[in-house]
C-alpha positions as CSV (number, residue, x, y, z in Angstrom):
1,X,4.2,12.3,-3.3
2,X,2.2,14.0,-0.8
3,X,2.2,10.4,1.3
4,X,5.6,10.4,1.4
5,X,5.8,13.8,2.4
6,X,3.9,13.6,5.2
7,X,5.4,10.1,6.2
8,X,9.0,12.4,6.7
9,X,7.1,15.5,8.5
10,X,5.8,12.9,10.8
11,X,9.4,11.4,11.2
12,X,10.7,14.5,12.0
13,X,8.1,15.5,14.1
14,X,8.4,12.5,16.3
15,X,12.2,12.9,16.6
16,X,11.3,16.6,17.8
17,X,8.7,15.8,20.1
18,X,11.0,12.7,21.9
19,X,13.6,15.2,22.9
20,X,11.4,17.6,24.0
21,X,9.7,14.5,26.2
22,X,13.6,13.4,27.3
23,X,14.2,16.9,28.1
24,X,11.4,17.2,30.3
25,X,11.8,14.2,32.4
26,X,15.3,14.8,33.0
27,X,14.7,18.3,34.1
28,X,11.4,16.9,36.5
29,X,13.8,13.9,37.9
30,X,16.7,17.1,37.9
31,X,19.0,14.6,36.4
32,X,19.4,18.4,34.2
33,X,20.6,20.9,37.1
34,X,17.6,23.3,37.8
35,X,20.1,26.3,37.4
36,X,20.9,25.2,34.1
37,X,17.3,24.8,33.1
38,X,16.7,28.9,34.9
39,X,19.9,30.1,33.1
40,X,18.7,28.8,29.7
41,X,15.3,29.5,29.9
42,X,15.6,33.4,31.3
43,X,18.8,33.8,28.6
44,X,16.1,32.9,25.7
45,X,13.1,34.7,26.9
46,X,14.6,37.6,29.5
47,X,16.8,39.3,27.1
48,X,15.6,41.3,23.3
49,X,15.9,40.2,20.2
50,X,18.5,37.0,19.8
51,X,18.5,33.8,17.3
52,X,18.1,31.5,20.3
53,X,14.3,33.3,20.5
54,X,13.6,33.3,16.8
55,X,14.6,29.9,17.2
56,X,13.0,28.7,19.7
57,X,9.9,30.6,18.3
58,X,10.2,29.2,15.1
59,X,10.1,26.1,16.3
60,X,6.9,26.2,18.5
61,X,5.2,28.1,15.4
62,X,6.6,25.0,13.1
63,X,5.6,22.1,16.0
64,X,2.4,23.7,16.5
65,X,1.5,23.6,12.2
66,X,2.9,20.2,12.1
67,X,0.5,19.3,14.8
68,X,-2.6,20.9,12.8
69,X,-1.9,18.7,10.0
70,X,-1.6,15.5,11.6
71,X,-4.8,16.4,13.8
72,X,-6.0,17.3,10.5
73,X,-5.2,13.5,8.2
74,X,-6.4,12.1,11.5
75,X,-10.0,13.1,11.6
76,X,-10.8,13.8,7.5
77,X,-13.0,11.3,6.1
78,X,-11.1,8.8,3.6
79,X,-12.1,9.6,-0.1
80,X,-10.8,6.6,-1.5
81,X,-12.8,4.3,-3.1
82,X,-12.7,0.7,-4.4
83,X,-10.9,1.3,-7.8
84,X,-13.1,0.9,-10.8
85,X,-13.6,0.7,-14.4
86,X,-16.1,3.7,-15.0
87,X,-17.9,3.2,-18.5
88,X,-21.0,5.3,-20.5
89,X,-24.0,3.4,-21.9
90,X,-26.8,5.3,-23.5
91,X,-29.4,5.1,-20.5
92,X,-26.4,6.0,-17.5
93,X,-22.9,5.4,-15.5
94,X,-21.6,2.1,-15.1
95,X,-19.4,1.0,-12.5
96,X,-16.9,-2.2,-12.5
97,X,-14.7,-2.8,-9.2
98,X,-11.6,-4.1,-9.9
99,X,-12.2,-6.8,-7.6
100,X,-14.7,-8.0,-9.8
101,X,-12.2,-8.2,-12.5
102,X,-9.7,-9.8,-10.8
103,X,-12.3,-12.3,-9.4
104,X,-13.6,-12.7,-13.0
105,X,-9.9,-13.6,-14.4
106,X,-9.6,-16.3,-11.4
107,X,-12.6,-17.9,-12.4
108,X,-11.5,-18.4,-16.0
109,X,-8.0,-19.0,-15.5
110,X,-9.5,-21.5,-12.9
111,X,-11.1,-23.8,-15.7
112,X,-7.6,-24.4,-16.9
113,X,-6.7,-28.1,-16.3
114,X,-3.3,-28.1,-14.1
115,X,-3.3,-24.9,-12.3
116,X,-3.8,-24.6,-8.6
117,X,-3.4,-21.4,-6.0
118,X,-4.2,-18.9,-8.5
119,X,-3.9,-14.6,-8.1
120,X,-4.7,-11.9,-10.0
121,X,-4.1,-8.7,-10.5
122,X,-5.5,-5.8,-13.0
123,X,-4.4,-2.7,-13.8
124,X,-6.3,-0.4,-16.2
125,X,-4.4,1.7,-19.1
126,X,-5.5,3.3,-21.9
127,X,-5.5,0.1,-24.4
128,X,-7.4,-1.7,-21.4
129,X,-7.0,-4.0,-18.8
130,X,-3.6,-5.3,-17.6
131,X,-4.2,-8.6,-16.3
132,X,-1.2,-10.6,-14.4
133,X,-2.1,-14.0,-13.0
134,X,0.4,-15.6,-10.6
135,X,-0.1,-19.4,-10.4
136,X,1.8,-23.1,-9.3
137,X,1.1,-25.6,-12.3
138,X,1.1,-29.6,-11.5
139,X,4.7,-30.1,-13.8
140,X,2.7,-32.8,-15.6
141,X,1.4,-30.7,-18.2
142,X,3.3,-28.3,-20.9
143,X,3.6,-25.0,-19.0
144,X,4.0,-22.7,-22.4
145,X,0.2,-24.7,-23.5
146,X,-1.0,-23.8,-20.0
147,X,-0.4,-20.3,-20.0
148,X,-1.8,-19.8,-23.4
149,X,-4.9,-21.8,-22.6
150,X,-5.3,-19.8,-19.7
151,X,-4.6,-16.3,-21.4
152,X,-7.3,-16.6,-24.5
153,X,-9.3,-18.1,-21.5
154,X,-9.4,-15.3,-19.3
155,X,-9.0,-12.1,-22.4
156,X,-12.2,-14.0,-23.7
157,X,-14.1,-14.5,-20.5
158,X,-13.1,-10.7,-19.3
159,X,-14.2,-9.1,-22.6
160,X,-17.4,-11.1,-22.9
161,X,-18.4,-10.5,-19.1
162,X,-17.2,-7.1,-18.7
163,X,-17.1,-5.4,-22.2
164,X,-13.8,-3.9,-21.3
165,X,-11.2,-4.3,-24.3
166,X,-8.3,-6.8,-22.3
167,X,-5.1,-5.5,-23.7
168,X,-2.6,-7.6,-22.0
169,X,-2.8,-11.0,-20.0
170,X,0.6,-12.2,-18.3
171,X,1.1,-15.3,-16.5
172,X,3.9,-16.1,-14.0
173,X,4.2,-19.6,-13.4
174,X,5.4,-19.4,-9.7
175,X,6.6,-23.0,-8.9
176,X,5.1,-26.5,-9.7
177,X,2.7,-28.5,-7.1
178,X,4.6,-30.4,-4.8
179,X,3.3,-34.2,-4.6
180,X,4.1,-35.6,-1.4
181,X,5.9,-38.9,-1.8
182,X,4.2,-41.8,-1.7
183,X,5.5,-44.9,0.6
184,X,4.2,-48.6,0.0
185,X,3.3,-50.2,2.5
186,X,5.5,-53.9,3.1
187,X,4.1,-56.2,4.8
188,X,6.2,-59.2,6.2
């Protein structure tokens, strides 16, 4: 929420500071007449108390705090981490990335005969590890044997490795391997 928050402050803060930019190069290159620019300028700050000078204050005050906050993201140190699976054992912490667990599920959805360009992807719930594969089979095999194979092969190899409960293994068969036809050579 906060991401997108500060994704439509920075929107809006750009569209503010471009018309002030345009505003300013048309008044240098006096494309805006300089009596215009006097009139407007000594009607906001020459006279008392008006809603074009709350305004206009208002505005700096809100430019200036949108600038402290982006000065502010820019320069604070990233506290994100790899994800990971954080577990207790008896003696101390440990610490699984989810890359490992991803990389883990490739490797044993890997030993499954007809499969090529595999991905992964893990997600971690409450009942454990949600484990989507993504993978093109060769169309010679039977795709529903396939994806079973490969989901006992990769809850199995996951649980044994890891010792994180695998509560879900999906596999979406993307497309079949495209053989490239094959010509016979004649010979006359």
């Amino acid at each position: 929420m906060v991401k997108i928050l500060d994704r439509l402050l920075l929107f809006l803060y750009s569209l503010v500071i471009l018309l002030i930019s345009a505003i300013a190069v048309l008044a240098a290159f006096q494309l805006i007449p300089v009596r215009t620019t006097e009139y407007y300028l000594g009607y906001v700050f020459d006279r008392g108390f008006t809603w074009e000078k709350v305004a206009v204050i208002t505005g700096g005050i809100l430019i200036f705090l949108l600038s402290l906050r982006f000065f502010y993201i820019s320069v604070r140190r990233s506290r994100t981490q790899a994800s990971s699976i954080d577990q207790r054992s008896e003696i101390g912490d440990i610490r699984i990335s989810v890359e490992t667990v991803e990389n883990l599920s490739l490797k044993a959805a890997g030993r499954t005969r007809g499969v090529r360009d595999l991905r992964a992807r893990v997600k971690v719930s409450e009942a454990g590890l949600d484990i989507n594969i993504r993978t093109v089979v060769d169309g010679e095999s039977s795709i529903p044997e396939i994806t079973e194979e490969m989901q006992n092969a990769v809850k199995s190899h996951v649980e044994e490795i890891t010792g994180i409960p695998v509560a879900h293994v999906s596999v979406y068969v993307a497309n079949i391997v495209q053989s490239a036809p094959t010509f016979k050579s004649r010979v006359e």
